[in-house]
C-alpha positions as a Markdown table, in Angstrom:
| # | Residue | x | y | z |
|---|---|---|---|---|
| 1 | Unk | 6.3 | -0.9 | 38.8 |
| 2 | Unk | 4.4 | 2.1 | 38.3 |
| 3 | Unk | 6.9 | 5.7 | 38.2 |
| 4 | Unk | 5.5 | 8.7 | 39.0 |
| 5 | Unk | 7.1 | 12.0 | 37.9 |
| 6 | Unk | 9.6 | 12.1 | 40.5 |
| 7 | Unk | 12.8 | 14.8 | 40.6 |
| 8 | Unk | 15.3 | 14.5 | 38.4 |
| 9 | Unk | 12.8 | 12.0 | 35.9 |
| 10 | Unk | 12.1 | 13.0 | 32.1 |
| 11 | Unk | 9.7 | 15.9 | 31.9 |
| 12 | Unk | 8.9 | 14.2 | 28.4 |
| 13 | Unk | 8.4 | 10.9 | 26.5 |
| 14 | Unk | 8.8 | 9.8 | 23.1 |
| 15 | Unk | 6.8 | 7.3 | 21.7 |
| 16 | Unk | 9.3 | 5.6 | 19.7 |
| 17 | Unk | 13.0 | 4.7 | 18.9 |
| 18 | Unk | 12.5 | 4.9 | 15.1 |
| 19 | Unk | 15.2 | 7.4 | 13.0 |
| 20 | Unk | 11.6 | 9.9 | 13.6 |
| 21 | Unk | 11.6 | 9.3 | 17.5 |
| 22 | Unk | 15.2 | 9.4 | 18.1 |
| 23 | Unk | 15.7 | 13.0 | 15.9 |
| 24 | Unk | 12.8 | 14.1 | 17.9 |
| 25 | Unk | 14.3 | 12.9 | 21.5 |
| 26 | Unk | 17.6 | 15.1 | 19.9 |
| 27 | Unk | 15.9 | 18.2 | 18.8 |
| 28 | Unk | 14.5 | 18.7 | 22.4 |
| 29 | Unk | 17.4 | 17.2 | 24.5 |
| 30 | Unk | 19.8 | 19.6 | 22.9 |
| 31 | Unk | 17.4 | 22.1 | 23.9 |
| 32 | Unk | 17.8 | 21.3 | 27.6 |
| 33 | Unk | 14.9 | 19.0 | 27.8 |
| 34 | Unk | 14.7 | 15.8 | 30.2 |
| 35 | Unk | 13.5 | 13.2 | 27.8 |
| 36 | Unk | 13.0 | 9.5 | 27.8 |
| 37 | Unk | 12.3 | 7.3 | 24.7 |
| 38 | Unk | 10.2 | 4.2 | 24.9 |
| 39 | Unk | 10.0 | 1.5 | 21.9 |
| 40 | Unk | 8.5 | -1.9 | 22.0 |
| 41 | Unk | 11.3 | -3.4 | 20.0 |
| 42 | Unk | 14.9 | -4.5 | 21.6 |
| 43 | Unk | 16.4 | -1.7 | 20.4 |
| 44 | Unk | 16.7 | 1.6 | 18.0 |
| 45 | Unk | 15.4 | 1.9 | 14.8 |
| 46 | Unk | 14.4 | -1.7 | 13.8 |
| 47 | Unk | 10.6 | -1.3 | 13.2 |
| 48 | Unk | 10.3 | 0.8 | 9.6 |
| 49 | Unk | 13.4 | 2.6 | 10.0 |
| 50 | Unk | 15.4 | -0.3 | 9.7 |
| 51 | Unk | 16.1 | -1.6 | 6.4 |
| 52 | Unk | 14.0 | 0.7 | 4.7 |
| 53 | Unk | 15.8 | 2.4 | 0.8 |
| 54 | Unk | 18.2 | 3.5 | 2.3 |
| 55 | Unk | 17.8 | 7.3 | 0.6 |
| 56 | Unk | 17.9 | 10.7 | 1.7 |
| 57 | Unk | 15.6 | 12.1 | -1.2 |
| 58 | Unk | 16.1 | 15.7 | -0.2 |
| 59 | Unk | 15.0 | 17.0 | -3.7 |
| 60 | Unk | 13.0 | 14.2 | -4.8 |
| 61 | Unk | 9.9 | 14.6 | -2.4 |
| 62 | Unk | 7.0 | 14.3 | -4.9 |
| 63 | Unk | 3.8 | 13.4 | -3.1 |
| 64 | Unk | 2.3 | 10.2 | -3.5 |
| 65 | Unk | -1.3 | 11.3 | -4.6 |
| 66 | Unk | -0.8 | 13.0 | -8.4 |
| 67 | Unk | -2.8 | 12.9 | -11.9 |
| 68 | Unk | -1.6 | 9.5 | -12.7 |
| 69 | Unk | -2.7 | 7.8 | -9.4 |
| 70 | Unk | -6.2 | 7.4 | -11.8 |
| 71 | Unk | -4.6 | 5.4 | -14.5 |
| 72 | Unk | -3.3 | 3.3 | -12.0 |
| 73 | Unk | -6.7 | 2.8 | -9.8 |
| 74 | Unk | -8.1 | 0.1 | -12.2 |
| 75 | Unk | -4.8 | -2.1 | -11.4 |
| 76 | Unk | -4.2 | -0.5 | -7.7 |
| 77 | Unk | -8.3 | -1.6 | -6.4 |
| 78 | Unk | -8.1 | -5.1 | -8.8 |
| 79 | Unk | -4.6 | -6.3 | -7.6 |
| 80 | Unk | -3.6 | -6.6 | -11.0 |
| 81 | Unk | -0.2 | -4.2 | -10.6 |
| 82 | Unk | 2.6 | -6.1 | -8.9 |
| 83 | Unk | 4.2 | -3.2 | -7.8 |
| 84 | Unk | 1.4 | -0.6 | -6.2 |
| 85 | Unk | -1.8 | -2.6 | -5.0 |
| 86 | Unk | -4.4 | -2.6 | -2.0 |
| 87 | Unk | -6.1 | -5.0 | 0.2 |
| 88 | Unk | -9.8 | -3.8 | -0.2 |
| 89 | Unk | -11.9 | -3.6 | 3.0 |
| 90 | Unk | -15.4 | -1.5 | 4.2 |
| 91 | Unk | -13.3 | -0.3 | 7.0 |
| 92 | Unk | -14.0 | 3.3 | 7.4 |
| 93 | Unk | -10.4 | 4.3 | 8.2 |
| 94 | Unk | -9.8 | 2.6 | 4.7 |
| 95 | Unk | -12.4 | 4.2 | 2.8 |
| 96 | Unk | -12.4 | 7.6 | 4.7 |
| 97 | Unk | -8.4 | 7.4 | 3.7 |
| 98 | Unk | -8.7 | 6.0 | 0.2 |
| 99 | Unk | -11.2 | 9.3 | -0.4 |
| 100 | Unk | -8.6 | 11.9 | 1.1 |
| 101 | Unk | -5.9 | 10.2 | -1.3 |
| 102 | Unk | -7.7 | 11.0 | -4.3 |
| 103 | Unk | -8.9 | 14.2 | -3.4 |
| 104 | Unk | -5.2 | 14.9 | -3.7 |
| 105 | Unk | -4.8 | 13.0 | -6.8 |
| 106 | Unk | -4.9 | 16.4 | -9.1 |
| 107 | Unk | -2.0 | 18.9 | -10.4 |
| 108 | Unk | -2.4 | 21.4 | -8.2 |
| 109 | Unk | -2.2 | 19.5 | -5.2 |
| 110 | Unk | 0.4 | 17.3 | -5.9 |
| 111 | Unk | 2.8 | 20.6 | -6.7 |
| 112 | Unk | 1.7 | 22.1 | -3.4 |
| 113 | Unk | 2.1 | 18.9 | -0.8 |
| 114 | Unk | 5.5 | 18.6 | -2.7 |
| 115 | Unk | 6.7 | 21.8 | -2.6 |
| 116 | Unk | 5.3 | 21.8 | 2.0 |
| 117 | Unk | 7.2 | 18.1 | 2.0 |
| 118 | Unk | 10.4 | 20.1 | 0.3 |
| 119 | Unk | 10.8 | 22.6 | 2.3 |
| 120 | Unk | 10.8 | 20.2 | 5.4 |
| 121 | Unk | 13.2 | 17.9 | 3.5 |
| 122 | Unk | 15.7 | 21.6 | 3.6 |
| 123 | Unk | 15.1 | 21.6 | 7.3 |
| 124 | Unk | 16.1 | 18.0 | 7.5 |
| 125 | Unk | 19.2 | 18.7 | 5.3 |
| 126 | Unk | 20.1 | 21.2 | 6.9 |
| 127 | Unk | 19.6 | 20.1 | 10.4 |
| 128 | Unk | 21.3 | 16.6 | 10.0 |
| 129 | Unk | 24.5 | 18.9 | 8.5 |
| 130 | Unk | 24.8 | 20.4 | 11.7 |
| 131 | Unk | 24.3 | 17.3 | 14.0 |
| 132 | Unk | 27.4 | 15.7 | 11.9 |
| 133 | Unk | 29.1 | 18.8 | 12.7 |
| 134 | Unk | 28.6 | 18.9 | 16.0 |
| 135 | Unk | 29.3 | 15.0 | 16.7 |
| 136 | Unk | 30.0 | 12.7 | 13.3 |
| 137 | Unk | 27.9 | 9.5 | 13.6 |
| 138 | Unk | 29.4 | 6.4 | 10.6 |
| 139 | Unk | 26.1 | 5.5 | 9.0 |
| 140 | Unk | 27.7 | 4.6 | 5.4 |
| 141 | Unk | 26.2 | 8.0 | 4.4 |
| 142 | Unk | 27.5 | 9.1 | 1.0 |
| 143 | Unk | 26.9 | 12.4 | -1.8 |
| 144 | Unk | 26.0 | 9.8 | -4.1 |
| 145 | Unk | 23.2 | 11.8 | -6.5 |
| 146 | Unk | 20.3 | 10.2 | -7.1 |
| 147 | Unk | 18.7 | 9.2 | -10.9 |
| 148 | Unk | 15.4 | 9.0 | -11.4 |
| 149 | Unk | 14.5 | 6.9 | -14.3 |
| 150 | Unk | 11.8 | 7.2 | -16.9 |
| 151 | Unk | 10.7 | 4.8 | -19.5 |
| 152 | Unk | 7.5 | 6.0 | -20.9 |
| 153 | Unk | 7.7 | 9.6 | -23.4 |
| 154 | Unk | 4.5 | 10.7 | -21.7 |
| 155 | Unk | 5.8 | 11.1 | -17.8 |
| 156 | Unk | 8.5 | 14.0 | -18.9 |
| 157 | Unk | 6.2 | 16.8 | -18.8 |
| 158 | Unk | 5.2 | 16.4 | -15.6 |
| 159 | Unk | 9.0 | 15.6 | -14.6 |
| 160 | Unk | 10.1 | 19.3 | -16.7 |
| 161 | Unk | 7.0 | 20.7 | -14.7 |
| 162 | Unk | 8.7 | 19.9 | -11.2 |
| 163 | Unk | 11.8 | 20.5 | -12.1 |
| 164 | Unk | 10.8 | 24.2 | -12.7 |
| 165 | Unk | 8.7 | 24.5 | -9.8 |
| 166 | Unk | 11.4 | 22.8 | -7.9 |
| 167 | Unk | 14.4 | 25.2 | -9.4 |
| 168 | Unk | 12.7 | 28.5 | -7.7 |
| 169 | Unk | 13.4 | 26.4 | -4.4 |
| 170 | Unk | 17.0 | 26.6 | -4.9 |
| 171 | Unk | 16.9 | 22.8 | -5.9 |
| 172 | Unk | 19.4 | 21.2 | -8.1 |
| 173 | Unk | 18.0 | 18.6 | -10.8 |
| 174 | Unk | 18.4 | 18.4 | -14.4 |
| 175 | Unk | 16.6 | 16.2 | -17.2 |
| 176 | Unk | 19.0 | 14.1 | -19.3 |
| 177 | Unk | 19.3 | 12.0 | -22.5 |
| 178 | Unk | 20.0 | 7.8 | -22.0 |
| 179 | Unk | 23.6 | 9.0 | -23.1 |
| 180 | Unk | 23.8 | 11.4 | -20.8 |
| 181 | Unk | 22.8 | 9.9 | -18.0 |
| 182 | Unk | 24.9 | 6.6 | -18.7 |
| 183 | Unk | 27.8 | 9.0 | -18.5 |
| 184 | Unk | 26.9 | 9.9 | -15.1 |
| 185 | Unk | 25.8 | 6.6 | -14.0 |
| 186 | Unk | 27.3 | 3.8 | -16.2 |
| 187 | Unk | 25.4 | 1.5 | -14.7 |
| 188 | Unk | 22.3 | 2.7 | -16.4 |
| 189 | Unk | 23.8 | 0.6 | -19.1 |
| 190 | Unk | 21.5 | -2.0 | -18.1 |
| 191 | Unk | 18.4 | -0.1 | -17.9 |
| 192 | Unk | 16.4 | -1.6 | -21.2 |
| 193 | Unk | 13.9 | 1.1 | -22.5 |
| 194 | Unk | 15.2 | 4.0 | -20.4 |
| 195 | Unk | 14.0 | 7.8 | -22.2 |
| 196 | Unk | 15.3 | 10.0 | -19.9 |
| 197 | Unk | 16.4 | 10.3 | -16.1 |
| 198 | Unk | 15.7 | 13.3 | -13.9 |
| 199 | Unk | 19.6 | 13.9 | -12.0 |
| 200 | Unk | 19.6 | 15.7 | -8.7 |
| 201 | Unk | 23.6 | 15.5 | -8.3 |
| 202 | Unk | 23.4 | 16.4 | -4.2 |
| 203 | Unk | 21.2 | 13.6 | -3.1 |
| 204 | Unk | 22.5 | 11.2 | 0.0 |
| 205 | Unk | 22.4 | 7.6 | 0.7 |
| 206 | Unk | 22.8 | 6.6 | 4.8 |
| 207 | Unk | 22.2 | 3.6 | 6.8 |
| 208 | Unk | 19.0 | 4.7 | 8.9 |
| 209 | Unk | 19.6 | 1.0 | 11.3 |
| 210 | Unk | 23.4 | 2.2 | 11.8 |
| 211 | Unk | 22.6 | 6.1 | 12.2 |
| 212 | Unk | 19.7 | 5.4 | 14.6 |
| 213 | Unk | 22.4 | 3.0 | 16.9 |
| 214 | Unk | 25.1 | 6.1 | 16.7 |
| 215 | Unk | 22.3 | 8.7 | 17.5 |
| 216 | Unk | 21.0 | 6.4 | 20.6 |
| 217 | Unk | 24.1 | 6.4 | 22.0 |
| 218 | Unk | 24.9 | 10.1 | 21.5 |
| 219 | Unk | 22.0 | 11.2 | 22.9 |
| 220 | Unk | 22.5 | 9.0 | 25.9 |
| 221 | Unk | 26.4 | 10.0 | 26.5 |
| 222 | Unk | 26.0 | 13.5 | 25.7 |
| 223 | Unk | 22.5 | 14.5 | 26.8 |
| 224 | Unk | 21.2 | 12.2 | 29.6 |
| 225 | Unk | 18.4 | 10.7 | 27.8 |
| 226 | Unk | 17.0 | 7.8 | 28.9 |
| 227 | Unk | 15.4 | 4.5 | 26.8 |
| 228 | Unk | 13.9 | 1.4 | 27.4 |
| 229 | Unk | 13.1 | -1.2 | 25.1 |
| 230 | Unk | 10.9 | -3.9 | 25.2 |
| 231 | Unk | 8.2 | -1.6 | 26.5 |
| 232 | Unk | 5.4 | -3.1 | 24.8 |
| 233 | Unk | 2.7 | 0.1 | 25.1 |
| 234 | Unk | -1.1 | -0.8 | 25.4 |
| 235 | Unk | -2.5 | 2.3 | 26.8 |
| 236 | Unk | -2.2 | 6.2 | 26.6 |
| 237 | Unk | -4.3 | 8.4 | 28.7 |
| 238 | Unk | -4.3 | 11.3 | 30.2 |
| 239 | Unk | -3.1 | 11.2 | 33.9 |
| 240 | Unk | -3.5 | 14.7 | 35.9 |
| 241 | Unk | -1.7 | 17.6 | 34.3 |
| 242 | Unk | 0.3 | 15.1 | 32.3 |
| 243 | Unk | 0.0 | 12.0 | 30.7 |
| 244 | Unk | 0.9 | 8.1 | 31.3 |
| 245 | Unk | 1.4 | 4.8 | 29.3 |
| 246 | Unk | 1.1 | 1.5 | 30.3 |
| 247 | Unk | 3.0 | -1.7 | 29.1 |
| 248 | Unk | 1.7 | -5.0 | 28.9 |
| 249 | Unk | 3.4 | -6.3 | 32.0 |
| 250 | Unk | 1.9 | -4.0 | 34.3 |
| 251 | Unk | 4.1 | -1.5 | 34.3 |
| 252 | Unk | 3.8 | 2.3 | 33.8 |
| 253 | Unk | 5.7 | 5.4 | 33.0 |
| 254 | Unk | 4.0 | 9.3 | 33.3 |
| 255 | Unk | 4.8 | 12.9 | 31.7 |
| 256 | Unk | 4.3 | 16.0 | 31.9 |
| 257 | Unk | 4.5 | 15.8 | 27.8 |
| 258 | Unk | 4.0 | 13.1 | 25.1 |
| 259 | Unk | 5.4 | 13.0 | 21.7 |
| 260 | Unk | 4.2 | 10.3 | 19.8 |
| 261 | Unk | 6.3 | 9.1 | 17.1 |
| 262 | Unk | 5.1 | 5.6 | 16.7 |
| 263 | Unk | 5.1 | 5.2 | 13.0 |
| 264 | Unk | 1.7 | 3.2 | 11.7 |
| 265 | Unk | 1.1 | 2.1 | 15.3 |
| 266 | Unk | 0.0 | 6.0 | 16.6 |
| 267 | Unk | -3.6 | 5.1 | 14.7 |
| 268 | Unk | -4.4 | 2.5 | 17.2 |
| 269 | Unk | -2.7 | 4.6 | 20.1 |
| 270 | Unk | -4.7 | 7.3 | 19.6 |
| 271 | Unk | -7.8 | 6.4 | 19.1 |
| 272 | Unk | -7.9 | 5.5 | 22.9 |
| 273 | Unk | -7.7 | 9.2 | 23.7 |
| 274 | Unk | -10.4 | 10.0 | 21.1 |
| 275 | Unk | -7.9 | 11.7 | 18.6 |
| 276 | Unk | -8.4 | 10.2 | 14.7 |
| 277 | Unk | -5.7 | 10.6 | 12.2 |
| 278 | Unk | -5.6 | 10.2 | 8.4 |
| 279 | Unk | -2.3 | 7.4 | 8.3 |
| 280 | Unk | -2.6 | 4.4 | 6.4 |
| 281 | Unk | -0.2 | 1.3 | 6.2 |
| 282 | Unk | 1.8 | 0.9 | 2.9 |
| 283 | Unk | 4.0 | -2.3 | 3.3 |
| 284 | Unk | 6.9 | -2.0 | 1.5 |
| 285 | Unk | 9.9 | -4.5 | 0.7 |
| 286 | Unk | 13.7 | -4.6 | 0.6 |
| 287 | Unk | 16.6 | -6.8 | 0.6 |
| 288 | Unk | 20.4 | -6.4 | 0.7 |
| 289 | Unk | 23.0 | -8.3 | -0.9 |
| 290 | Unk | 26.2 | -8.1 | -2.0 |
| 291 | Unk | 27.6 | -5.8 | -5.6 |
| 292 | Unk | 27.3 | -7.5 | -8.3 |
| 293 | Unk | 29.2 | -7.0 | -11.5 |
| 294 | Unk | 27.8 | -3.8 | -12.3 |
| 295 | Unk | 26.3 | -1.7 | -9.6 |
| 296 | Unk | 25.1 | 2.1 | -9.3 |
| 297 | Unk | 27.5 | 4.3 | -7.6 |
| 298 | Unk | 24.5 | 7.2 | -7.8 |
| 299 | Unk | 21.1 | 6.2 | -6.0 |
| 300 | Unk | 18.8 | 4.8 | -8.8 |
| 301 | Unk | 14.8 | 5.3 | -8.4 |
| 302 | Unk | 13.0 | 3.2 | -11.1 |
| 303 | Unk | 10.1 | 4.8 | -11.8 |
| 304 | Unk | 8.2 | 1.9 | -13.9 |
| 305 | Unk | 8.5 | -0.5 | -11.6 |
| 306 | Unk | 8.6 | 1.5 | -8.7 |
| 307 | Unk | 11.7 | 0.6 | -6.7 |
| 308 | Unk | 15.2 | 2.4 | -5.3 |
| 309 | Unk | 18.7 | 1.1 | -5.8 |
| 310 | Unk | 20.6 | 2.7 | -2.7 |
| 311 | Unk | 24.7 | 1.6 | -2.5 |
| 312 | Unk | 25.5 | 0.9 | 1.0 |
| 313 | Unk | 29.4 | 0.4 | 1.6 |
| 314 | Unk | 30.2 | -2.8 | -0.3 |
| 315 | Unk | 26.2 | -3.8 | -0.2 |
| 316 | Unk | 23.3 | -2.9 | -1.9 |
| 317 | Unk | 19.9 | -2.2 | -0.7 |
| 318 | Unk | 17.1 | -2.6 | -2.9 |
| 319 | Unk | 13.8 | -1.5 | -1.8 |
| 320 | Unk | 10.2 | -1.7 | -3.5 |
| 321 | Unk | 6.7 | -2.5 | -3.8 |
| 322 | Unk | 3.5 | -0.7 | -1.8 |
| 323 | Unk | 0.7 | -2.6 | -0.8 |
| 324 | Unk | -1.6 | -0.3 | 0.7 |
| 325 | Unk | -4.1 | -1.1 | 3.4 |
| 326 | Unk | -1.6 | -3.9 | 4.4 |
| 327 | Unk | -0.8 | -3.5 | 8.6 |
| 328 | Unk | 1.2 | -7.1 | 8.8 |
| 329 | Unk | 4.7 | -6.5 | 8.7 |
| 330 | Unk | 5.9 | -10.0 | 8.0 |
| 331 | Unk | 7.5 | -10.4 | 4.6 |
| 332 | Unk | 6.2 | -13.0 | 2.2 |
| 333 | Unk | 8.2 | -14.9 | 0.1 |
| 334 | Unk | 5.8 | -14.4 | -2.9 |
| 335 | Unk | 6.5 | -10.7 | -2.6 |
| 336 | Unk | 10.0 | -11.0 | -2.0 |
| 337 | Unk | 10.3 | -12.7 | -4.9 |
| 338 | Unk | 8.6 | -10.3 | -7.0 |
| 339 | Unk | 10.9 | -7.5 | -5.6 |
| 340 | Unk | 14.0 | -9.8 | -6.9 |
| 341 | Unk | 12.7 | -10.4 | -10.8 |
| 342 | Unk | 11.7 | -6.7 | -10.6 |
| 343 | Unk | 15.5 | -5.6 | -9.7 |
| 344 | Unk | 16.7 | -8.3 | -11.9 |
| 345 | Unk | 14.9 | -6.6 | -15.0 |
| 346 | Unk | 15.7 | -3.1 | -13.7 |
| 347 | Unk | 19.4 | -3.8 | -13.2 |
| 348 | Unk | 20.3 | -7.4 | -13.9 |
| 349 | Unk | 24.1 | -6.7 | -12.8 |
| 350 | Unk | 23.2 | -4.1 | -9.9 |
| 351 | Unk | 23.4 | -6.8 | -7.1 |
| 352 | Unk | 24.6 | -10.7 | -6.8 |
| 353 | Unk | 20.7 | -11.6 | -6.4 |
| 354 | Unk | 21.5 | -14.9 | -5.9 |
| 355 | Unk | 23.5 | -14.4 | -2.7 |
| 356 | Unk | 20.9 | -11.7 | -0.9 |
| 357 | Unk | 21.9 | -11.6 | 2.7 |
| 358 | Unk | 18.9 | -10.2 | 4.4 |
| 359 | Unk | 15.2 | -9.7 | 3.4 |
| 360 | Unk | 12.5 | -7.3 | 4.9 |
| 361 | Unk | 9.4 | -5.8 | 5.3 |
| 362 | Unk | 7.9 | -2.6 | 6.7 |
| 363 | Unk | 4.9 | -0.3 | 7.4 |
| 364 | Unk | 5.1 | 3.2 | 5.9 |
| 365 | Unk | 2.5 | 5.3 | 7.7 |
| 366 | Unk | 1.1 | 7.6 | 4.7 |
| 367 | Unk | -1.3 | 10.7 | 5.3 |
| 368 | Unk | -3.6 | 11.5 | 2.0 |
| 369 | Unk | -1.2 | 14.4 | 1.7 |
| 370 | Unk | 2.2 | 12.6 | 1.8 |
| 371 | Unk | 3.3 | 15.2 | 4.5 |
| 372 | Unk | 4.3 | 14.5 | 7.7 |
| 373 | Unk | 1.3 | 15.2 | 10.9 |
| 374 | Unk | 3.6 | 17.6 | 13.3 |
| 375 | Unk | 1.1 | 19.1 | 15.9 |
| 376 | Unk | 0.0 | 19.4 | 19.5 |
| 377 | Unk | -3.4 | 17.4 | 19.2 |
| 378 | Unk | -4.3 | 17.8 | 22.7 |
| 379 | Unk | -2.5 | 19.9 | 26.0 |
| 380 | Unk | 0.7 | 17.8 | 26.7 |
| 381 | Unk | 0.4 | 15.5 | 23.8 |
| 382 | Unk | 1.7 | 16.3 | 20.3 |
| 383 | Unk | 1.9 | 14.3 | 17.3 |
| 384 | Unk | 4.9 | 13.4 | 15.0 |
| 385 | Unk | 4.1 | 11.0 | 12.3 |
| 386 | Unk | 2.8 | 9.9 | 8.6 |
| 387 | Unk | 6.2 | 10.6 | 6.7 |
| 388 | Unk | 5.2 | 8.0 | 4.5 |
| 389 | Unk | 8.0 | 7.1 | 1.9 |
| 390 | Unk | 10.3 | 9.8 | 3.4 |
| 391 | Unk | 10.7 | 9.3 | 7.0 |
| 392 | Unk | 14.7 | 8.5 | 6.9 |
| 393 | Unk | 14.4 | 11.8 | 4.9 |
| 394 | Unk | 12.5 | 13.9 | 6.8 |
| 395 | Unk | 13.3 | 12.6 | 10.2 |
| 396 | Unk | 15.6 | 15.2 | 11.3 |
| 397 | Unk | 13.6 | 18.2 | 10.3 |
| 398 | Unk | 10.6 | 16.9 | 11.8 |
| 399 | Unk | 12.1 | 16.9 | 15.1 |
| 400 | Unk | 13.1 | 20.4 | 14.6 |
| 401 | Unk | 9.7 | 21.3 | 14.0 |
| 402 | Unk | 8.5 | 19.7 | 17.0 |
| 403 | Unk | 10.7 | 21.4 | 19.4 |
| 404 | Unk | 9.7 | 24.9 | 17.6 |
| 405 | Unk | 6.5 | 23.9 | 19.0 |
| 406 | Unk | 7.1 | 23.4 | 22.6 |
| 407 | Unk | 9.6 | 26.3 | 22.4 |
| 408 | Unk | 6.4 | 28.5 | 21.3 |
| 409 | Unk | 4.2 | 27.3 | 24.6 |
């Protein structure tokens, strides 16, 4: 059944129920706006958002695109690197993207997206502080610092570099010894070959599936919003002053204002309405299982083989690999697997590996940049996506940002 913009209905729609969506829906309900949330899936936060690292990398937000992306192209284009590899196409989103990625693959940019992608990460800090204030939601989320381990000489000047730049931000990080950082982190024990570790002591772990579930229904009891799930979107356009979206059972919903915060599927979405945007799929893996003999208290980032140890309650998650250019979601065993002897060499006591409970894959929507797309792209229609690696991160900021916007018209 179509609906029309009837009294009393949502003045604005939110594309998407992921942690990004659902801070977005919060930032403008609490604001006094009549929002509705739409999501394909059966409910919040289980496309990307769901069992994604589990981290809340509010110092750590180095853009993806640096110097050593060219050492790495060789292994990236010839699938020869487990961890970071792409599906090669003549698509021109691919190659248009692949081209924008590089052009950011030099010093100075990478210091200036990741200084823009910090100062959001603050926002998001500080806006998810007052949220918890205001109405605590149980996610599992935890101070549990964060160590970012190196095992080649040759990375720690560019770590000392951000650090520096990082310290005139007000951030918190330090570079430590193996001894040192086995002190903070015992753990670390494990970690054969380890040179040094970059700590940033006020780092946060959180369950984004669990926080997304307690922000749905907060938003619901304590703001009015409406969502429905299951609305499986094929087609945005522009309807009168406002817009409308149509599912693929007929039915329709309309606006007066879109946000779209659809993750990796806002490339296809708006394309219909003529708008292209620089996002690319990264698939990514994870699984949880149960502690093991040994595991991290701290958050643990393995910078060799490129994958996140995040303590979850009496769980761990364990999240890895980026395929780029990759737009099935599906895990495959394979992959899987190599996320499991990767872990298993990082941290061979970190997890029971042979008792993992849940495996998973998802698509992180990455701009060239590594920052975030927050805009009005046309009247009535603006545009929150791309966080890339750092959506559970940014998610709450980003929203913020958005409602500044509307606030300005």
């Amino acid at each position: 059944m179509n609906q029309s913009n009837a009294p009393g209905q949502p003045r604005t729609l939110v594309i998407g129920a992921g942690v990004v969506g659902l801070a977005t829906a919060y930032a403008l309900a609490r604001r006094g706006e009549a929002v509705h949330v739409i999501d394909r899936h059966a409910g919040p936060a289980m496309g990307t958002s769901f069992a994604n690292g589990a981290q809340l990398s509010y110092a750590y937000t180095d853009a993806m695109a640096g110097p050593g992306t060219w050492k790495q192209l060789p292994g990236l284009l010839g699938g020869r690197d487990r961890c970071f590899r792409a599906r090669n196409s003549l698509d021109l989103h691919y190659l248009r993207w692949g081209l924008a990625f590089l052009r950011n693959a030099n010093t100075g940019r990478l210091q200036r997206n990741t200084l823009d992608i910090l100062q959001l990460a603050m926002e998001s800090r500080a806006a998810m502080q007052a949220l918890l204030e205001r109405t605590p939601i149980e996610f599992n989320r935890r101070v549990a610092g964060k160590l970012h381990v190196y095992f080649s000489a040759a990375s720690l000047p560019a770590a000392r570099d951000m650090i520096a730049i990082k310290r005139t931000q007000g951030v918190r990080q330090e570079l430590l010894d193996p001894d040192a950082a086995i002190r903070v982190e015992p753990a670390l024990a494990g970690a054969r070959g380890m040179v040094a570790v970059v700590h940033s002591p006020e780092e946060e772990v959180g369950d984004p599936w669990r926080f997304g579930v307690g922000l749905l229904a907060v938003l619901r009891r304590e703001h009015g919003v409406q969502a429905t799930f299951g609305f499986d979107l094929r087609r945005l356009q522009r309807d009168g002053a406002g817009w409308r979206v149509h599912a693929a059972d007929g039915s329709s919903l309309h606006a007066d204002r879109v946000v779209v915060c659809a993750g990796i599927d806002s490339v296809g979405l708006l394309r219909q309405v003529g708008i292209r945007v620089p996002v690319m799929a990264v698939k990514g893996y994870s699984f949880t299982a149960p502690l093991g003999a040994n595991p991290p208290s701290a958050s643990i980032t393995d910078t060799s083989r490129k994958l996140v140890f995040a303590r979850l309650g009496d769980r761990i998650r364990v999240a890895g690999l980026a395929e780029v250019n990759e737009w099935d979601p599906t895990p495959v065993a394979g992959r899987v697997a190599d996320l499991v002897t990767l872990a298993r060499d990082s941290l061979p006591e970190a997890a029971d590996y042979d008792a993992i409970e849940s495996r998973w894959a998802g698509l992180r929507p990455v701009t060239p940049h590594s920052a975030p797309i927050i805009r009005e792209a046309a009247p009535g229609l603006l545009l929150n996506i791309g966080h890339g690696m750092l959506g559970w991160t940014l998610a709450m900021g980003s929203g913020e940002r958005i409602a500044a916007l509307l606030g300005k018209r």
